[in-house]
C-alpha positions as CSV (number, residue, x, y, z in Angstrom):
1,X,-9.1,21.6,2.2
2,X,-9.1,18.0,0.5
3,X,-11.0,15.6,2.1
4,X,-8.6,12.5,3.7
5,X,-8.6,9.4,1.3
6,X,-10.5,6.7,3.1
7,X,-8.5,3.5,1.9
8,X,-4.9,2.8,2.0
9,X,-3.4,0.3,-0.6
10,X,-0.8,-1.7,0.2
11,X,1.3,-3.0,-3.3
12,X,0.2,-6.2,-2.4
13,X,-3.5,-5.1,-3.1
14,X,-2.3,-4.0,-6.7
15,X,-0.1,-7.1,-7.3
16,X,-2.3,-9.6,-6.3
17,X,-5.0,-8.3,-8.4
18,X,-2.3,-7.7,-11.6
19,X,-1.3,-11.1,-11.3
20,X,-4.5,-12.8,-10.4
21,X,-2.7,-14.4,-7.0
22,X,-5.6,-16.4,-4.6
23,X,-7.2,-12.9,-3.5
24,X,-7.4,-11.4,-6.3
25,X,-11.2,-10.9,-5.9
26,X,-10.6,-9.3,-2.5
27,X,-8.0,-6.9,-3.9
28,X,-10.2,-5.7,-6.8
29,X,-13.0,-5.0,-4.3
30,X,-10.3,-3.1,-1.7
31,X,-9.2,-1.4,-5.5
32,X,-13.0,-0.8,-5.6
33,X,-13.6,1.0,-2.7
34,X,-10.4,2.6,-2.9
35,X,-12.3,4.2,-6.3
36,X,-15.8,5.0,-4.6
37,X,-14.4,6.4,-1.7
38,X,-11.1,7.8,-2.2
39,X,-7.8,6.1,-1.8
40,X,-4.0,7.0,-1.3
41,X,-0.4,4.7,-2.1
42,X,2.8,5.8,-1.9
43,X,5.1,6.3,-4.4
44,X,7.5,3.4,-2.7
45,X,4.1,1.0,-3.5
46,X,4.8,2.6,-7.2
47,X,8.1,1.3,-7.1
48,X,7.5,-2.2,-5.9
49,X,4.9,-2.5,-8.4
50,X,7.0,-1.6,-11.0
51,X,10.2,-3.6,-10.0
52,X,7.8,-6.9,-9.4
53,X,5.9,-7.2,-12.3
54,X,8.2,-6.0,-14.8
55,X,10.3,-9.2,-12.9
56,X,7.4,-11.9,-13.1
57,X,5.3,-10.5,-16.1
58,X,7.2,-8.2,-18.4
59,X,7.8,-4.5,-18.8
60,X,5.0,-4.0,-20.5
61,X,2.4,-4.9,-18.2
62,X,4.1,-3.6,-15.5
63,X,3.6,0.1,-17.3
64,X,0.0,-0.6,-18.1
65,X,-0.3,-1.0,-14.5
66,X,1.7,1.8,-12.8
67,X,-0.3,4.1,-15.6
68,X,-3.2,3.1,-14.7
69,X,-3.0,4.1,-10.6
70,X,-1.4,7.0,-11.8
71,X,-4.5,7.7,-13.5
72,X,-6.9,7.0,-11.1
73,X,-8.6,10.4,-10.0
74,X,-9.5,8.7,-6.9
75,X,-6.2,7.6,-5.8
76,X,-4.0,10.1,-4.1
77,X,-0.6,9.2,-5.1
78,X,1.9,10.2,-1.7
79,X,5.6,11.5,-2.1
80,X,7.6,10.1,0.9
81,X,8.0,12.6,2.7
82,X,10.8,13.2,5.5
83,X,8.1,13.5,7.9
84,X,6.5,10.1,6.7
85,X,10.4,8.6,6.4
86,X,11.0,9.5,10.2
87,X,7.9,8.4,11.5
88,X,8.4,5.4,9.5
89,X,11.8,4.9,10.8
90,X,9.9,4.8,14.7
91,X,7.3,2.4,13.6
92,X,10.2,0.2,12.0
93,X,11.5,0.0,15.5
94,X,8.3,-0.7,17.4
95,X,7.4,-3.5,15.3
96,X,10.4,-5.0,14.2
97,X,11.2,-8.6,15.6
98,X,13.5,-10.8,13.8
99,X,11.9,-13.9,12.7
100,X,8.6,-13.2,14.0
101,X,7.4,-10.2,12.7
102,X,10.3,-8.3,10.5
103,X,8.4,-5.3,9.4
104,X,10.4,-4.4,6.0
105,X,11.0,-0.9,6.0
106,X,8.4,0.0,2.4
107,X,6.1,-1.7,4.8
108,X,6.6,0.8,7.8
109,X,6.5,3.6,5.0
110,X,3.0,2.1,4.0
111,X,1.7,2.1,7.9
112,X,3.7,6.1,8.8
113,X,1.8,7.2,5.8
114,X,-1.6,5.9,5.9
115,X,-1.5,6.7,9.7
116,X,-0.6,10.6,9.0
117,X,-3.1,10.7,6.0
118,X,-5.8,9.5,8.7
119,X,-6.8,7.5,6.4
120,X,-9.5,4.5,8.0
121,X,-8.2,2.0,6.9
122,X,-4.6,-0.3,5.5
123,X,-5.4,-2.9,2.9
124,X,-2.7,-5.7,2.3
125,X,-2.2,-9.2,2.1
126,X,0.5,-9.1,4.8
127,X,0.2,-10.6,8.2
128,X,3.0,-8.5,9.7
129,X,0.4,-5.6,9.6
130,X,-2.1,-7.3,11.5
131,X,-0.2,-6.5,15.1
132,X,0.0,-2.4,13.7
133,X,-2.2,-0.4,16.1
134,X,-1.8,2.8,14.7
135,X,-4.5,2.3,11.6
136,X,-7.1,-0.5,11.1
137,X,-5.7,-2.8,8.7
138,X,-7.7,-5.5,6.6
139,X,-5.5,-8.2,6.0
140,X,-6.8,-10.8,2.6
């Protein structure tokens, strides 16, 4: 069986690095040891991605960039799954609290599917995962 990927990353992990945001350098070393160690996104992180840096860049670089995860051996790429949708749906509803912490559901599909990949840990840039207990999170 295929060992677990280690290292979740978040989109915001990818964009900030792609568009050279405050932490970049903390994104390229969570990209990093994403590489070394085995990592995993989902394909919802694939569409942010896309959607955001085709928006603020161009289309161009927002190709480049999708093509290159895609083409990372080392990064599991994760269809969502109905099992990951439901269990994201529950997660949705445990952390969700208007104004204060309003968990988007791509994020609850982030945290359900790093949580049933086991992987160790969530990478983001995104304070509303700080308050997740279901995975570790490392928060730029």
């Amino acid at each position: 069986m295929e060992a677990s990927p280690v290292i979740y990353l978040d989109s915001w992990v990818w964009l900030e690095y792609g568009l050279r945001g405050d932490q970049w350098t903390g994104a390229r070393k969570s990209i990093d040891d994403a590489l070394a160690d085995g990592g995993a996104v989902s394909t919802i992180a694939l569409t942010e991605i896309d959607y955001i840096l085709s928006r603020e860049v161009d289309r161009t670089t927002a190709d480049l960039v999708t093509s290159a995860i895609e083409d990372f051996d080392a990064i599991h790429i994760v269809p969502v799954s109905a099992e990951i949708s439901l269990y994201a749906s529950r997660l949705r509803s445990k952390y969700y609290e208007r104004r204060d912490n309003e968990l988007s559901y791509a994020d609850a599909i982030h945290i359900a599917t790093a949580g049933l990949l086991d992987c160790t840990a969530l990478h983001t840039g995104d304070a509303d995962f700080e308050s997740v207990q279901e995975i570790e999170t490392v928060v730029h």
